[in-house]
VMD Tcl script that draws the C-alpha trace (Angstrom):
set ca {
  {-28.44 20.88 -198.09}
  {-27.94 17.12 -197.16}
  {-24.53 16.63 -197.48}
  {-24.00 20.38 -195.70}
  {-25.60 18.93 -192.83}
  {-23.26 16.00 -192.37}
  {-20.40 18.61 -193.40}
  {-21.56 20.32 -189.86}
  {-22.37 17.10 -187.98}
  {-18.60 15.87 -189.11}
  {-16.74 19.57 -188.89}
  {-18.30 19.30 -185.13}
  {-17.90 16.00 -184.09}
  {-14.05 16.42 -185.39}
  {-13.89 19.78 -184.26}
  {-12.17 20.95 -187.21}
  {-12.22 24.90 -187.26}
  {-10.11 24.14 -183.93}
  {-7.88 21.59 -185.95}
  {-7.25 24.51 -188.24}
  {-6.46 27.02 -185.85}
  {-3.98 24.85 -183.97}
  {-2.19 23.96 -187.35}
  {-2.15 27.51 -188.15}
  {-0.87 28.23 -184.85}
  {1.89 25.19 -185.17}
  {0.06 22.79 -183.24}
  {0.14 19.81 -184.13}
  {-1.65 17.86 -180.82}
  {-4.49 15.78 -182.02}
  {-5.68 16.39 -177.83}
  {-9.30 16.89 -177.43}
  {-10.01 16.77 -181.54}
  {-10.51 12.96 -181.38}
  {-14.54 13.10 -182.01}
  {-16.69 9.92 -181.89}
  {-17.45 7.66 -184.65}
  {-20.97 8.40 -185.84}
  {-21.33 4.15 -186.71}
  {-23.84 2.97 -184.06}
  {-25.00 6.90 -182.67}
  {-28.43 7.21 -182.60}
  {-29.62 10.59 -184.63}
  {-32.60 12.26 -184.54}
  {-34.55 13.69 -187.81}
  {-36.62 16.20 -186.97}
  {-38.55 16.85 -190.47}
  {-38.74 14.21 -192.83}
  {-39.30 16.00 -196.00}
  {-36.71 15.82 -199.25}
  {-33.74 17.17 -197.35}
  {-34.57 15.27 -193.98}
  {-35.16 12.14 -196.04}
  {-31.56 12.69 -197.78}
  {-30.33 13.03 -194.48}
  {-31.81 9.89 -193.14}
  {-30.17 7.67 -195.97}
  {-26.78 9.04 -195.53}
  {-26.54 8.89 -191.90}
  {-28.39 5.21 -192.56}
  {-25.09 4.77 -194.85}
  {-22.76 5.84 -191.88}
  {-24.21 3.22 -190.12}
  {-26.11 5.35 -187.71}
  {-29.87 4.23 -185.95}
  {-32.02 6.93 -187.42}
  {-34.54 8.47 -185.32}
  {-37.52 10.72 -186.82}
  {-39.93 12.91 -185.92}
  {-42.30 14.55 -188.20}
  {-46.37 15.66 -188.48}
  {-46.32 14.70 -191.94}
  {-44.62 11.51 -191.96}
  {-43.34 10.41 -195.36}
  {-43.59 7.13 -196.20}
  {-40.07 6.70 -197.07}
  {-38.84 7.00 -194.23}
  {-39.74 3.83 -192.61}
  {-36.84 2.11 -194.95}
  {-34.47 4.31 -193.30}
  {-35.63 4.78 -189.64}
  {-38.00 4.82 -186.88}
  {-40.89 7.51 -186.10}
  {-40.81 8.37 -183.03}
  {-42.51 11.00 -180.45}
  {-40.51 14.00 -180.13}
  {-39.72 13.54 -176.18}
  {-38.27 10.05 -177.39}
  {-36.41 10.72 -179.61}
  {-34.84 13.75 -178.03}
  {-34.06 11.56 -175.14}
  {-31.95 8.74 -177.34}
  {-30.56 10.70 -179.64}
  {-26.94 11.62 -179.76}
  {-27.52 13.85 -182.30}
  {-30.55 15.82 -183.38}
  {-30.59 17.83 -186.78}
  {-33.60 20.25 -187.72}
  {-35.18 20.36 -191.21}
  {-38.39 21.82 -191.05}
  {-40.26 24.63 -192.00}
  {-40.91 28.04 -189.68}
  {-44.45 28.21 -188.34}
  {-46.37 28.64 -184.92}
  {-46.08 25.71 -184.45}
  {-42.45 25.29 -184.32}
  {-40.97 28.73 -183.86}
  {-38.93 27.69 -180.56}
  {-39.52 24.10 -180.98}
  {-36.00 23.48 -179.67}
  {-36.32 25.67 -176.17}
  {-35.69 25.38 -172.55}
  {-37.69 22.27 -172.42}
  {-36.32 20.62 -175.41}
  {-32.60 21.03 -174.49}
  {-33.70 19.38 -171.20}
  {-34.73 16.34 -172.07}
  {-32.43 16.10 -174.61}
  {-29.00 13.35 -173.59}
  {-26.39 15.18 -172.08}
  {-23.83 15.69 -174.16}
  {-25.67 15.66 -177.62}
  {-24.67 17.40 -180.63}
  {-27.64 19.62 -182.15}
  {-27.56 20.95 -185.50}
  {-29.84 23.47 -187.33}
  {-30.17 23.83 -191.08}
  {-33.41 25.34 -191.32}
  {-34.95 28.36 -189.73}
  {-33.16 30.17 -186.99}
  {-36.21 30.68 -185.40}
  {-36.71 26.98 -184.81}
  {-34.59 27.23 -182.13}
  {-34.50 29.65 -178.69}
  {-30.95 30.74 -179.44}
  {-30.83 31.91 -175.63}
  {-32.15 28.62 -174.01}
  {-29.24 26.49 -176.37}
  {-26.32 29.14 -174.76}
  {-27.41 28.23 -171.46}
  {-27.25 24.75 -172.30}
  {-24.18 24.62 -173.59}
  {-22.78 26.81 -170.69}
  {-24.29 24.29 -168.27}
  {-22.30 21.68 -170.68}
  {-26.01 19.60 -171.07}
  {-25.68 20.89 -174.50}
  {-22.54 19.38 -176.15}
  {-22.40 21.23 -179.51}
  {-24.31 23.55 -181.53}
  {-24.00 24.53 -185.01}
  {-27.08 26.53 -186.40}
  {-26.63 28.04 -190.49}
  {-28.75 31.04 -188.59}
  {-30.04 32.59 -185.44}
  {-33.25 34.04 -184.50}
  {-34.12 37.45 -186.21}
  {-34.97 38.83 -182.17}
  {-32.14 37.19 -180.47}
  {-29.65 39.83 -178.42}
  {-26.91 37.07 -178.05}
  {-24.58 38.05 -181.23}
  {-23.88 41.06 -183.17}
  {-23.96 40.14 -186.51}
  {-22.44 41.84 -189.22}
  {-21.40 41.17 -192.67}
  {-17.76 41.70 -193.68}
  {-18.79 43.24 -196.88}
  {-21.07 45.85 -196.38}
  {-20.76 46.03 -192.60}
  {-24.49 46.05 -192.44}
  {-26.28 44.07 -189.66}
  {-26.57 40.34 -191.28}
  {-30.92 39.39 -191.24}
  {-31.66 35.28 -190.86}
  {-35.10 34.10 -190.25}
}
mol new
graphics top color blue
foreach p $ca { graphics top sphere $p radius 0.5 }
foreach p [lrange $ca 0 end-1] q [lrange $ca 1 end] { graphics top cylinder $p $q radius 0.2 }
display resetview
Protein backbone atom coordinates (compact mmCIF):
# COMPACT_ATOMS: atom_id res chain seq x y z
CA UNK A 1 0.00 0.00 0.00
CA UNK A 2 3.22 2.17 0.41
CA UNK A 3 4.56 2.28 -2.78
CA UNK A 4 0.65 2.73 -4.21
CA UNK A 5 0.62 5.79 -2.35
CA UNK A 6 3.67 7.38 -3.92
CA UNK A 7 2.30 5.75 -7.31
CA UNK A 8 -0.73 8.41 -6.64
CA UNK A 9 1.37 11.20 -5.10
CA UNK A 10 3.74 10.82 -8.45
CA UNK A 11 0.72 9.92 -11.15
CA UNK A 12 -0.69 13.43 -9.60
CA UNK A 13 2.05 15.54 -9.22
CA UNK A 14 3.00 14.46 -13.04
CA UNK A 15 -0.41 14.40 -14.01
CA UNK A 16 -0.07 11.37 -15.93
CA UNK A 17 -3.66 9.99 -16.83
CA UNK A 18 -3.63 13.52 -18.73
CA UNK A 19 -0.10 12.64 -20.26
CA UNK A 20 -1.84 9.55 -21.55
CA UNK A 21 -4.76 11.01 -22.95
CA UNK A 22 -2.87 13.69 -24.85
CA UNK A 23 -0.48 10.94 -26.34
CA UNK A 24 -3.43 9.01 -27.22
CA UNK A 25 -4.93 11.95 -28.67
CA UNK A 26 -1.42 12.87 -30.62
CA UNK A 27 -0.31 15.36 -28.29
CA UNK A 28 2.73 15.53 -27.64
CA UNK A 29 2.96 19.16 -25.47
CA UNK A 30 4.62 18.53 -22.20
CA UNK A 31 2.35 22.17 -21.24
CA UNK A 32 0.93 22.12 -17.85
CA UNK A 33 2.29 18.25 -17.09
CA UNK A 34 5.59 19.64 -15.69
CA UNK A 35 4.76 18.71 -11.81
CA UNK A 36 7.12 19.74 -8.96
CA UNK A 37 9.95 17.86 -7.65
CA UNK A 38 8.87 16.23 -4.40
CA UNK A 39 12.97 16.81 -3.02
CA UNK A 40 12.55 19.52 -0.33
CA UNK A 41 8.23 19.42 -0.16
CA UNK A 42 7.14 19.14 3.09
CA UNK A 43 4.49 16.01 3.47
CA UNK A 44 2.26 15.32 5.95
CA UNK A 45 1.62 11.63 7.54
CA UNK A 46 -1.42 11.43 8.95
CA UNK A 47 -1.25 7.78 10.70
CA UNK A 48 1.91 6.43 11.54
CA UNK A 49 1.24 2.82 11.69
CA UNK A 50 3.12 0.01 9.26
CA UNK A 51 1.91 1.56 6.03
CA UNK A 52 2.30 5.30 7.25
CA UNK A 53 5.72 4.37 8.59
CA UNK A 54 6.64 2.81 4.99
CA UNK A 55 5.48 5.89 3.68
CA UNK A 56 7.55 8.10 5.85
CA UNK A 57 10.91 6.30 4.83
CA UNK A 58 10.29 6.50 1.20
CA UNK A 59 9.23 9.98 0.96
CA UNK A 60 12.39 10.45 3.65
CA UNK A 61 14.34 8.69 0.57
CA UNK A 62 12.88 11.29 -1.98
CA UNK A 63 14.32 13.71 0.04
CA UNK A 64 11.13 15.12 1.35
CA UNK A 65 10.67 16.89 5.25
CA UNK A 66 8.23 14.45 6.70
CA UNK A 67 5.53 15.71 8.76
CA UNK A 68 3.31 13.34 11.12
CA UNK A 69 0.46 13.28 12.93
CA UNK A 70 -0.79 10.41 14.87
CA UNK A 71 -2.65 9.48 18.55
CA UNK A 72 -0.57 6.56 18.77
CA UNK A 73 2.73 7.73 17.88
CA UNK A 74 5.19 5.00 16.95
CA UNK A 75 8.41 5.29 17.98
CA UNK A 76 9.91 4.88 14.68
CA UNK A 77 8.94 7.53 13.38
CA UNK A 78 11.07 10.05 14.99
CA UNK A 79 14.10 8.65 12.62
CA UNK A 80 12.07 9.63 9.77
CA UNK A 81 10.12 12.82 10.75
CA UNK A 82 8.60 15.23 13.00
CA UNK A 83 5.22 14.85 15.16
CA UNK A 84 3.40 17.45 14.83
CA UNK A 85 -0.27 18.87 15.83
CA UNK A 86 -2.66 18.31 13.16
CA UNK A 87 -3.41 22.23 12.47
CA UNK A 88 0.51 22.37 11.91
CA UNK A 89 1.09 20.19 9.97
CA UNK A 90 -1.85 20.77 7.70
CA UNK A 91 -0.67 24.28 7.44
CA UNK A 92 3.13 23.31 6.08
CA UNK A 93 2.46 20.60 4.30
CA UNK A 94 2.49 20.43 0.56
CA UNK A 95 1.20 17.25 0.62
CA UNK A 96 -0.92 15.36 3.10
CA UNK A 97 -1.59 11.49 2.69
CA UNK A 98 -4.16 9.58 5.04
CA UNK A 99 -3.43 6.15 6.59
CA UNK A 100 -5.55 5.58 9.36
CA UNK A 101 -8.21 3.61 10.51
CA UNK A 102 -12.26 4.60 10.30
CA UNK A 103 -13.68 5.55 13.68
CA UNK A 104 -15.69 8.47 15.40
CA UNK A 105 -13.11 9.92 15.82
CA UNK A 106 -11.94 10.44 12.39
CA UNK A 107 -14.90 9.83 10.13
CA UNK A 108 -14.62 13.42 8.36
CA UNK A 109 -11.34 14.19 9.79
CA UNK A 110 -10.42 15.88 6.51
CA UNK A 111 -13.68 18.41 6.26
CA UNK A 112 -14.52 21.95 5.67
CA UNK A 113 -12.19 22.98 8.36
CA UNK A 114 -9.35 20.82 7.46
CA UNK A 115 -9.18 21.81 3.74
CA UNK A 116 -9.06 25.38 5.17
CA UNK A 117 -6.23 25.51 6.91
CA UNK A 118 -4.61 23.37 4.75
CA UNK A 119 -1.67 25.50 2.08
CA UNK A 120 -3.26 26.49 -0.91
CA UNK A 121 -2.43 24.54 -3.50
CA UNK A 122 -1.64 21.18 -1.66
CA UNK A 123 -1.95 17.84 -3.02
CA UNK A 124 -4.13 15.45 -0.65
CA UNK A 125 -4.18 11.86 -1.01
CA UNK A 126 -6.37 9.14 0.62
CA UNK A 127 -5.49 5.47 0.90
CA UNK A 128 -7.52 4.50 3.68
CA UNK A 129 -11.17 4.87 4.44
CA UNK A 130 -13.35 6.97 2.23
CA UNK A 131 -15.06 8.07 5.05
CA UNK A 132 -12.00 9.83 6.42
CA UNK A 133 -12.67 12.42 4.27
CA UNK A 134 -16.03 14.84 3.56
CA UNK A 135 -15.95 14.03 -0.13
CA UNK A 136 -18.30 17.22 -0.58
CA UNK A 137 -16.16 19.76 1.48
CA UNK A 138 -12.74 18.46 -0.81
CA UNK A 139 -15.04 19.29 -4.30
CA UNK A 140 -15.60 22.61 -3.06
CA UNK A 141 -12.10 23.01 -2.37
CA UNK A 142 -10.83 22.06 -5.30
CA UNK A 143 -13.51 24.15 -7.22
CA UNK A 144 -12.39 27.16 -5.18
CA UNK A 145 -8.73 25.92 -6.46
CA UNK A 146 -7.55 25.99 -2.35
CA UNK A 147 -7.47 22.35 -2.95
CA UNK A 148 -4.81 21.54 -5.62
CA UNK A 149 -5.31 17.77 -6.15
CA UNK A 150 -7.17 14.96 -4.83
CA UNK A 151 -6.80 11.38 -5.33
CA UNK A 152 -8.85 9.18 -2.81
CA UNK A 153 -8.71 4.86 -3.55
CA UNK A 154 -12.58 5.49 -2.24
CA UNK A 155 -15.37 7.84 -1.39
CA UNK A 156 -17.74 8.00 1.36
CA UNK A 157 -20.47 5.19 1.41
CA UNK A 158 -23.31 8.46 1.86
CA UNK A 159 -21.75 10.81 -0.51
CA UNK A 160 -24.29 12.02 -3.58
CA UNK A 161 -21.28 13.50 -5.59
CA UNK A 162 -20.54 10.35 -8.05
CA UNK A 163 -22.46 7.57 -9.43
CA UNK A 164 -20.50 4.74 -9.10
CA UNK A 165 -20.76 1.73 -10.95
CA UNK A 166 -18.73 -1.21 -11.76
CA UNK A 167 -18.03 -2.08 -15.41
CA UNK A 168 -18.57 -5.67 -14.74
CA UNK A 169 -21.64 -6.24 -13.16
CA UNK A 170 -23.04 -2.73 -13.54
CA UNK A 171 -23.97 -2.86 -9.93
CA UNK A 172 -23.52 0.29 -7.75
CA UNK A 173 -19.63 0.00 -6.56
CA UNK A 174 -19.78 0.04 -2.10
CA UNK A 175 -16.33 1.72 -0.40
CA UNK A 176 -16.25 2.44 3.21
Amino acid sequence: MAEHTLALIMGLNRRIHRAYNRVREGNFMLEGLQGFNLHGKTVGVIGTGQIGLAVARILKGFGCRVLGYDPYPAEAFQALGNYVPLPALLEHADVVTLHCPLSSSTRHLIGAAALAAMKPGAMLVNTSRGALIDTQAVIDALKTRHLGRWRSMCTSRRTSCFSRTSPVTGSRMRCS
